[in-house]
C-alpha positions in Angstrom: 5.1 -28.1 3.8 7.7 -30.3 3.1 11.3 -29.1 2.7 13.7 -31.2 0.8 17.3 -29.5 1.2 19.9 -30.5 -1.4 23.6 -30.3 -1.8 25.7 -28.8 -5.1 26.6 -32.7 -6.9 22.7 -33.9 -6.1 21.6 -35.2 -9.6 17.9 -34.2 -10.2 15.7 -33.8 -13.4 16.4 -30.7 -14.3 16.6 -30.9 -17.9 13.7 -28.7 -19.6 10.8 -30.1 -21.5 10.2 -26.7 -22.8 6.3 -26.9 -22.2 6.0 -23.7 -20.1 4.6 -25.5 -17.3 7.0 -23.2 -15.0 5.0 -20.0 -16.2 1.5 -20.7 -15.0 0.4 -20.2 -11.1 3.7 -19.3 -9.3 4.8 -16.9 -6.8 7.6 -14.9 -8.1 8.9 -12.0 -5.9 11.4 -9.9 -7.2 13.9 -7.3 -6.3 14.5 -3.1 -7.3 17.2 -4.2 -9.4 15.1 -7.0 -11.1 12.7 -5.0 -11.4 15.1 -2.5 -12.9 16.6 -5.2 -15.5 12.8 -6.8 -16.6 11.7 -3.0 -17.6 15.0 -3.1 -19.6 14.2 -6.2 -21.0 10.9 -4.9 -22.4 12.1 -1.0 -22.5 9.4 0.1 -20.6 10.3 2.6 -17.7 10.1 0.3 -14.4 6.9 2.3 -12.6 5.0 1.6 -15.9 6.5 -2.0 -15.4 5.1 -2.3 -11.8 1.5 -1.2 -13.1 1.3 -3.1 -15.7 3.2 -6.6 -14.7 3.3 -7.1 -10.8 1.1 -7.1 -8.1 1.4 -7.1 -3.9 2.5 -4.1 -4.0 4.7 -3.9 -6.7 6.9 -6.8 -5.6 5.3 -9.8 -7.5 5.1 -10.9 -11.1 1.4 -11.2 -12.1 0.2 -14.2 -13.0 -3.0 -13.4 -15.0 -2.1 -14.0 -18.0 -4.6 -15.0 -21.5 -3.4 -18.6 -21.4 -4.1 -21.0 -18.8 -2.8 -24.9 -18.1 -5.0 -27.1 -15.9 -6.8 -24.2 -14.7 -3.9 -22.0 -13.8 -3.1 -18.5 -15.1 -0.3 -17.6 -17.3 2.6 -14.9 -16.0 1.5 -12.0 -18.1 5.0 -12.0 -19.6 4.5 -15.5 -21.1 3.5 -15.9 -24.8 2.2 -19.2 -26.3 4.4 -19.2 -29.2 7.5 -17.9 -27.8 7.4 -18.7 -24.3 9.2 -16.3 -21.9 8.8 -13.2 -23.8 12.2 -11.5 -20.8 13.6 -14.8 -21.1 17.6 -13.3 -21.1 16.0 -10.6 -18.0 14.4 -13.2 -16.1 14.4 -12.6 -11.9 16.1 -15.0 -10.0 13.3 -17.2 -8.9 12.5 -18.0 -12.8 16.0 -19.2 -13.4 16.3 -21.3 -10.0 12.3 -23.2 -10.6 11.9 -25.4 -9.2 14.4 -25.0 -6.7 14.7 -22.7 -4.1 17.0 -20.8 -2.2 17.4 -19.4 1.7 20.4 -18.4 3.3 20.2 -19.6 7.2 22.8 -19.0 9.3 25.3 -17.7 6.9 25.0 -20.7 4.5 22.9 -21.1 1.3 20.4 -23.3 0.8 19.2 -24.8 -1.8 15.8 -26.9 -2.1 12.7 -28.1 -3.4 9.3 -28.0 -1.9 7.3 -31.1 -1.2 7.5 -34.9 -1.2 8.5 -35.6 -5.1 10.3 -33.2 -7.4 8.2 -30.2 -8.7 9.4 -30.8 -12.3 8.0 -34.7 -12.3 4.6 -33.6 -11.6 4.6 -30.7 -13.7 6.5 -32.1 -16.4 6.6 -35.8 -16.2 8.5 -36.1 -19.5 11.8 -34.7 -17.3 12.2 -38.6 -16.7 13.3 -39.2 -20.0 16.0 -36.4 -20.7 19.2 -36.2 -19.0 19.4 -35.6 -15.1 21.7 -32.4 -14.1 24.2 -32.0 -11.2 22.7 -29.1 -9.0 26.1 -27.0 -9.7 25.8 -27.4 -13.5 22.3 -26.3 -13.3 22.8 -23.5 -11.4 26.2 -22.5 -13.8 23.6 -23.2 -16.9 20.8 -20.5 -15.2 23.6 -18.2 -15.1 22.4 -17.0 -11.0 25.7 -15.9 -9.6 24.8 -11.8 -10.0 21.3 -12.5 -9.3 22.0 -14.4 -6.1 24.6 -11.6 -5.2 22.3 -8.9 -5.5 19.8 -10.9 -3.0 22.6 -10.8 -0.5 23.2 -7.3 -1.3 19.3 -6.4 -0.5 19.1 -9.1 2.6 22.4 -6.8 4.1 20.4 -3.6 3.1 17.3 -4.5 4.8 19.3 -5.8 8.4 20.8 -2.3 8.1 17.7 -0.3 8.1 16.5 -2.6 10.8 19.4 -1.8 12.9 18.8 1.9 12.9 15.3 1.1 14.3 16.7 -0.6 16.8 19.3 2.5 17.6 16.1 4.9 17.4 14.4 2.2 20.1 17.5 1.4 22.1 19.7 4.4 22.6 16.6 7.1 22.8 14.5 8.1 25.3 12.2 5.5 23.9 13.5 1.7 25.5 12.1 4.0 28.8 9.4 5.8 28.1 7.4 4.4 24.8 5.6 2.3 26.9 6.1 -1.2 24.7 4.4 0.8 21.7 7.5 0.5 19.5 7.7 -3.4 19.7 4.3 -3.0 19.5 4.2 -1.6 16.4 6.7 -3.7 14.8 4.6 -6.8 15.6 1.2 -5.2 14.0 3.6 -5.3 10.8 2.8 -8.9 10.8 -0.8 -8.6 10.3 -0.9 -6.6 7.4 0.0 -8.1 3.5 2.2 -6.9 1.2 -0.3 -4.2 -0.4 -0.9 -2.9 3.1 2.7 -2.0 4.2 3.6 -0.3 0.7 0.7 1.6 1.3 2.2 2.9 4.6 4.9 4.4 2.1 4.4 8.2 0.8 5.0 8.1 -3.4 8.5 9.3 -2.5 9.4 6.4 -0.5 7.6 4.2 -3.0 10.1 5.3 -5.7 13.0 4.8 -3.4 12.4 1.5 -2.5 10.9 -0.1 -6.0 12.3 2.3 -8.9 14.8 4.7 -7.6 16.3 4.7 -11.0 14.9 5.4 -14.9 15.9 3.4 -17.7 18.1 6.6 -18.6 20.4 5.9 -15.9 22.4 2.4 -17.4 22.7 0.6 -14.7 24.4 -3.3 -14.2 23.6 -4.6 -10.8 26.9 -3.6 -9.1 26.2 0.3 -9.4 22.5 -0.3 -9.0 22.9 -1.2 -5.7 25.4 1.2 -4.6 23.5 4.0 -5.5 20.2 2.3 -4.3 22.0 2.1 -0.9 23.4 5.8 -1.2 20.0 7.4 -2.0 18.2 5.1 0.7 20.7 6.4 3.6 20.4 9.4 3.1 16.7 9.8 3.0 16.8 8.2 6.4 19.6 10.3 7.8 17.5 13.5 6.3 14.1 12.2 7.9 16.0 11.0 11.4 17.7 14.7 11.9 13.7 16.1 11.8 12.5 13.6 14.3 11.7 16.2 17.7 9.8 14.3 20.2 9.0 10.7 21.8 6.3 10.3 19.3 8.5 10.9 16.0 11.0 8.2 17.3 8.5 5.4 18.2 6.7 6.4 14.6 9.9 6.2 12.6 11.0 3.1 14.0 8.1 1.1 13.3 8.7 3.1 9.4 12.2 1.4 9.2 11.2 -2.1 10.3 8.0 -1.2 7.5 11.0 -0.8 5.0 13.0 -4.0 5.9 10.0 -6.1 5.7 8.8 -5.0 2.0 12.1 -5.4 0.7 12.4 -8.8 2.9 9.2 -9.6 0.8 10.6 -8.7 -2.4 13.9 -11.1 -2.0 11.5 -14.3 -1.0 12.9 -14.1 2.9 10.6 -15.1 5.5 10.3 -11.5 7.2 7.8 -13.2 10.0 10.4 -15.3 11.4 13.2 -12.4 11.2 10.8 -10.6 12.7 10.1 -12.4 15.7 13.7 -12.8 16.5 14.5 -8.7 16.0 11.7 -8.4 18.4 13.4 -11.1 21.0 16.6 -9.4 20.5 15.1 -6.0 21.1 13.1 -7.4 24.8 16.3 -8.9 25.3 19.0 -5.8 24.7 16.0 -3.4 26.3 16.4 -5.2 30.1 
C-alpha cells in the first residue's frame, strides 16, 4: 500500500460533494470515549451501542447498512435522506476521511492511502469545487479533542504495557518463565480483534469499552481521567492477588491483551509496536 504523507498548507480536494460516498465500505475504529459520545448522540446507553452498531469486538463501526453504492454496504448509522444520522458525534476517523493520521516518533502524521487522492475516485466531482489547505480542513472537521483523546489512549495503552514489562522484568519471571511470557505476547498477534476481547471476563469488557453510562455527563477531558483511574486500579487490585510464577507470566500476557485492543480501537498498528516491546524486552532481559 501506498503512503502519501502530507504537510499542514498541502492544498488537496477536500471540499465535500455531499454524495455519501465516505459512508459505504470503510474501516472505522473507534475509541471508549467515542464510543461514549456516538451513544450520546443517539441516546442509547453505549453497551446497547456496541451490539447494535459495531463489530470486531466492539471496536468498529458496522458497515452493513440497507443501502449500498457500487456494491458496498452502508455504515448502519447512515440514512439516504439525511446522510450521517451522528453527524455532530462523529469518531475521528469520519471527520479526518480521507486522510489519515499516525503519530511516529513523537510527530503527527497526516496522509492518504494510495497513488491518487481517495476523494477523486470516490467522488470525482471534488475537481470542480474549491481545493482546501490541510490546516483549514482539519480546523473545519473540528479534530483537535478528538485527536487529543487518541493521544490520551495511545499514553494509556504504553502504560499498561509497561507494567507487563515490570511483572516480566523485575519478577522471578525474566529467570525462570522459560521464554513463555514473550511467548505469549507474540501468540497475541495471531488472533483478531474478536479473539482478544474474548480473552476479557464481562468486567474487563466494561472497563475497557463502556466504563461509564450515559448518566454519568461526561466531555472527553473527565472521561479519560476517570477511564484511567478505574483502569489502574483494577490492575493494581488484580496484581496484589497474583501468588506464584504462573499468575505473573498469565497477567502479563493479560496487560499486553489490554494494550493491543485499545491499540486496535485508536487505528495504531499494534503488530509493529508489538514487535519492538518484544525486542526491547529480549534486549532489557540479557
Amino acid at each position: 500500500m501506498i503512503f502519501n504523507n502530507l504537510e499542514l498548507n498541502d492544498n488537496l480536494p477536500l471540499t465535500c460533494t455531499l454524495e455519501g460516498t465516505c459512508c459505504f465500505g470503510n474501516n472505522v475504529y473507534i475509541n471508549p470515549w467515542e464510543i461514549y459520545n456516538l451513544s450520546k448522540g443517539l441516546k442509547i446507553q453505549p453497551q446497547d451501542f456496541i451490539h447494535f452498531h459495531t463489530t470486531d469486538g466492539g471496536i468498529k463501526l458496522a458497515f452493513n447498512g440497507k443501502y449500498e453504492k457500487t456494491s458496498k454496504k452502508s455504515c448502519n448509522l447512515y440514512d439516504e435522506k439525511k446522510g450521517c444520522t451522528v453527524h455532530h458525534h462523529r469518531p475521528l476517523a469520519c471527520r479526518l476521511f480521507p486522510l489519515g493520521r499516525r503519530i511516529q516518533s513523537n510527530k503527527t502524521n497526516y496522509f492518504f492511502e494510495g497513488k491518487n487522492h481517495p476523494c477523486l475516485e470516490r467522488c470525482p466531482s471534488a475537481l470542480d469545487l474549491p481545493k482546501l489547505k490541510l490546516i483549514d480542513y482539519i480546523k473545519q472537521q473540528k479534530t483537535s479533542n478528538f485527536e487529543i483523546v487518541q493521544e490520551q489512549y495511545l499514553d494509556i495503552l504504553q502504560n499498561i504495557a509497561d507494567t507487563a514489562f515490570a511483572l516480566y522484568l523485575e519478577t522471578e519471571a525474566k529467570l525462570k518463565d522459560k521464554g513463555k511470557t514473550l511467548k505469549g505476547w507474540k501468540n497475541l498477534t495471531k488472533k483478531n480483534n474478536i479473539e482478544i476481547g474474548n480473552l476479557f471476563t464481562t468486567e474487563w469488557k466494561k472497563n475497557i469499552l463502556y466504563p461509564f453510562d450515559l448518566n454519568q455527563n461526561y466531555d472527553e477531558k473527565l472521561f479519560i481521567e476517570n477511564h484511567i483511574s478505574i483502569i489502574e486500579q483494577k490492575i493494581q487490585e488484580e496484581i496484589n492477588q497474583i501468588e506464584n510464577l504462573d499468575e505473573i507470566i498469565s497477567y502479563s500476557i493479560h496487560l499486553i491483551a489490554i494494550s493491543i485492543f485499545i491499540g486496535k480501537s485508536i487505528g495504531a498498528d499494534m503488530d509493529e509496536i508489538l514487535k519492538k516491546w518484544i525486542d526491547d524486552a529480549k534486549e532489557f532481559s540479557k
